[in-house]
N, C-alpha and C positions, 0 to 999 in steps of 0.2 A: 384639630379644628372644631370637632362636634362640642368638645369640652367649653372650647371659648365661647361658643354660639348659646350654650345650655346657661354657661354664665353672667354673659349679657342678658337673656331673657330672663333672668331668675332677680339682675337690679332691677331692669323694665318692671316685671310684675308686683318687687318691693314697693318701689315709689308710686304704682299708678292702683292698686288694688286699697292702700288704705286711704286714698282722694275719693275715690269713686263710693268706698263704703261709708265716708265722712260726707258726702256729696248726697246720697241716696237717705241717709237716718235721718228720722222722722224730728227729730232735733233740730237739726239744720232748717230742712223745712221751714217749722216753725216758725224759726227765727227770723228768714229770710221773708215768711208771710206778712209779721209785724210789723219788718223793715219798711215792707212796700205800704203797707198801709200811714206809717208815719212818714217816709215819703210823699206819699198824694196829697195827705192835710198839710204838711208843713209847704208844699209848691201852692197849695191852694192858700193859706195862710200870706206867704212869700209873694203871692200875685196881690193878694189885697190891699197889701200894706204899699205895693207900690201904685196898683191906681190909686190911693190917697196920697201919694207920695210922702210915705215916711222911710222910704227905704233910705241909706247914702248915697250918693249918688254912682260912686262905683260898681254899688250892686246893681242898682235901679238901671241899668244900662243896658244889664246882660236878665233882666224881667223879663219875659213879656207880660203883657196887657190883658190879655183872653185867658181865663180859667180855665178855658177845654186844654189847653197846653199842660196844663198839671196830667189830664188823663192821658194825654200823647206821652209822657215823662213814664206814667205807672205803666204801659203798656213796651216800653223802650226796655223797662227794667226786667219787664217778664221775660222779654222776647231774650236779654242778654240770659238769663236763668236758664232759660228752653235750651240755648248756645250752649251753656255748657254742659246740659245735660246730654245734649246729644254728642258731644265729643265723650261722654263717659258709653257712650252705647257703641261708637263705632267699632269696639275690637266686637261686638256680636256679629249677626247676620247683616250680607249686604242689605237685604230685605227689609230686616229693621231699623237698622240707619237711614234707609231711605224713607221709613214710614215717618220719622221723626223728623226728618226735613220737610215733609210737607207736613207736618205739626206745626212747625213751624212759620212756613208760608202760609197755612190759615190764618194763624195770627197775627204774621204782618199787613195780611190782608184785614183784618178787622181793625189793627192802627192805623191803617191810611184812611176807612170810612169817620174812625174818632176825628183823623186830622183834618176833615173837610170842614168839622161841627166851628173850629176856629178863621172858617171862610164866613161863616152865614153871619156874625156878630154873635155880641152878648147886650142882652139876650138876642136868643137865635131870633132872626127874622129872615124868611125869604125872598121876597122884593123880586123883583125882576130876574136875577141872577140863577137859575135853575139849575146851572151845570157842576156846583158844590153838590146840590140834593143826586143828581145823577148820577158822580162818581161815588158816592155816599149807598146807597141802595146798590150799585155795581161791586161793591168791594162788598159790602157785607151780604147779599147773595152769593158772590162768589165765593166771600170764606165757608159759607154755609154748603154749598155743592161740592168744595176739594172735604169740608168735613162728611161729611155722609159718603163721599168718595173715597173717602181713607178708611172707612168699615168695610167698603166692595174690598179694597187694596190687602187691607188684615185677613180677611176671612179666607181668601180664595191663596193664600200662601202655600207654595208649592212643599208637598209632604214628600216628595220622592226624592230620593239623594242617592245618582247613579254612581258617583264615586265619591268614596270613604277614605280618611287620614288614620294613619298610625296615631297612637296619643303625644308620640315625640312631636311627628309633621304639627299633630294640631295645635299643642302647644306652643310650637316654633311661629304656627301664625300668627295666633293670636299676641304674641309675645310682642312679635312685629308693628300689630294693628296700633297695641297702648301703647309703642313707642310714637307713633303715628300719632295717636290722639294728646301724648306729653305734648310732643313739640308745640301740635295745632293750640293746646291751650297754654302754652307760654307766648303764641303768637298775640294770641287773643288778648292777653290778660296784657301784653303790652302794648300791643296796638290804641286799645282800647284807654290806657293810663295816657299814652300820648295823644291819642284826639280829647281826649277832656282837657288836658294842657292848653292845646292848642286852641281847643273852643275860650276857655276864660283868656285865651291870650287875644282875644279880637282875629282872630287869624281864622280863613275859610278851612274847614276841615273836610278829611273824606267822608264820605257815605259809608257808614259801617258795617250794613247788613251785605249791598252789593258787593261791598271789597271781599267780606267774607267769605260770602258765595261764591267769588272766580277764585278762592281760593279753597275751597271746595272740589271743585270741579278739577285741580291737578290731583286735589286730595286722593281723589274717586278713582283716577285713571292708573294714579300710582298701587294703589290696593287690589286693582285689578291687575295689573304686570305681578306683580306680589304673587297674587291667590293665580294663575297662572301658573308659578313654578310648580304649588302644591297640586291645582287642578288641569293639566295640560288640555285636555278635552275642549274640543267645539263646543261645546252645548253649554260646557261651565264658564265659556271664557266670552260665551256671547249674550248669556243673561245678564252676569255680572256689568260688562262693556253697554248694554242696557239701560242694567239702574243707572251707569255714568252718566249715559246721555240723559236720561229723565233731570237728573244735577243741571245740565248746560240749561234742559228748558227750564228748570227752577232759575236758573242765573239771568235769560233773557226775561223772565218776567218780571222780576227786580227791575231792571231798567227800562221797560216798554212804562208807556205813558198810560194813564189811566184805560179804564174798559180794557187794552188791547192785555196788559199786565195779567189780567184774570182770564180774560181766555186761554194766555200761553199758562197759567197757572193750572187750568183744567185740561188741558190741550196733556202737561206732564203726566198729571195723573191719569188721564186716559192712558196714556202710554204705557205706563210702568203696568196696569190694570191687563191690558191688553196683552204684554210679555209675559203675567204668570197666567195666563189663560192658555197662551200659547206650550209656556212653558207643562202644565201640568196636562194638557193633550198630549205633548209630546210623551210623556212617560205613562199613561194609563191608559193611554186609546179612546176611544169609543165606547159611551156606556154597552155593555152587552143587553143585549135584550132576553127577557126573560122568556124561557119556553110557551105555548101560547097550550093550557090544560084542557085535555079534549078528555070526555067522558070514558073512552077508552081506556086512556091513560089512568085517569083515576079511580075505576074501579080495578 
């Protein structure tokens, strides 16, 4: 049984170790930098030609009108990049897969303050209307507070690890995880081919980032049942079951309506903040205090 388990995890590791190093070289990058950039001028290009209307009328249909939509487009494309960068992190630590999901929700916090700028007109004018400017300053604060919140979140990472894996077990996990993150980006990479289908087909499509996040959030509870087997312990199976819930309030804040969205956005990352604090008292205690040096003593 060990043999077939080593054998499975040895295709797992084939297929997902040369995506991930094809994914991460600075090549790729590049590429994918240029892309976006010839992206945004050709949606900005793409919009003009239709407020003059020279587009066809087929294309001209599926336009919009407002420029700022080209920067809603460059920031959609980032935020899918981000997507699957963090599916190439999840066989790492719970810790840092989690750090990368609110990477993420910073930034779709900073898309939704771009996507107001296509409320005010072009050019922008604000008129009576103030509650575009208010969710606009609420998201981009709020990206700004989970950002400076996600350096509290890195910094204070828990250094103590009360139990330790065989190199078999560990290997056996992690084996598991990029099995885990294969599928997640095959989900992805089709989901994603058929809502563009579905969008050029005049047909109401899902929401991409929420769907992805309540699929997240089994993602999260299955990796904890998982890491379970390896770490049976209270303490391993309650941090972990932690970062999941932090996942649920990343997935209610996707669907909470403006303002309340960034509260529950910061509401997460307090949380997750707050469990490795807990967490790293739990295993070091109390700073000790230093002896207090009386002149006795030091002569």
């Amino acid at each position: 049984m060990g043999k077939w388990v080593d054998r499975i995890c040895e295709i797992v590791t084939f297929l997902f170790d040369p995506l991930h190093h094809f994914w991460e070289s600075k090549g790729f990058h590049r590429r994918a930098a240029a892309l976006l950039v010839l992206v945004f001028l050709a949606a900005l290009a793409g919009i003009e030609l239709g407020r003059q209307g020279l587009l066809p009328a087929a294309l001209a249909q599926h336009t919009p009108a407002n420029h700022f939509h080209a920067v809603n487009l460059a920031f959609t494309l980032v935020l899918i990049l981000e997507v699957v960068s963090f599916l190439f992190t999840l066989p790492c630590s719970f810790s840092k897969s989690l750090g990368t999901q609110f990477e993420i929700l910073a930034l779709i916090l900073l898309r939704n303050a771009f996507k107001e700028l296509s409320l005010l007109g072009e050019p922008i004018t604000v008129e009576a209307n103030l509650t575009p400017v208010l969710h606009l300053a609420v998201s981009g604060f709020g990206a700004l507070v989970l950002f400076a919140l996600l350096g509290v979140f890195r910094r204070i990472q828990p250094k103590h690890k009360k139990d330790t894996l065989s190199a078999t077990a560990l290997y056996r996990f992690v084996a598991i995880k990029k099995a885990i993150a294969l599928v997640l980006l095959t989900v992805f990479v089709g989901f994603g081919l058929t809502n563009v289908a579905i969008t050029l087909a005049g047909l109401p499509h899902v929401e991409f980032f929420p769907f992805f996040y309540t699929l997240l959030v089994f993602t999260d509870i299955l990796v904890v049942l998982v890491a379970q087997y390896f770490w049976p312990s209270f303490h391993a199976v309650f941090r972990n079951s932690g970062y999941a819930l932090a996942t649920v309030f990343i997935r209610l804040a996707l669907a909470a309506p403006p303002i309340y969205d960034v509260a529950l956005a910061i509401l997460a990352i307090l949380f997750a903040i707050a469990l490795n604090l807990a967490w790293n008292r739990m295993f070091t205690g109390f700073p000790a205090r230093r002896p207090e040096t009386t002149p006795e003593r030091s002569a």
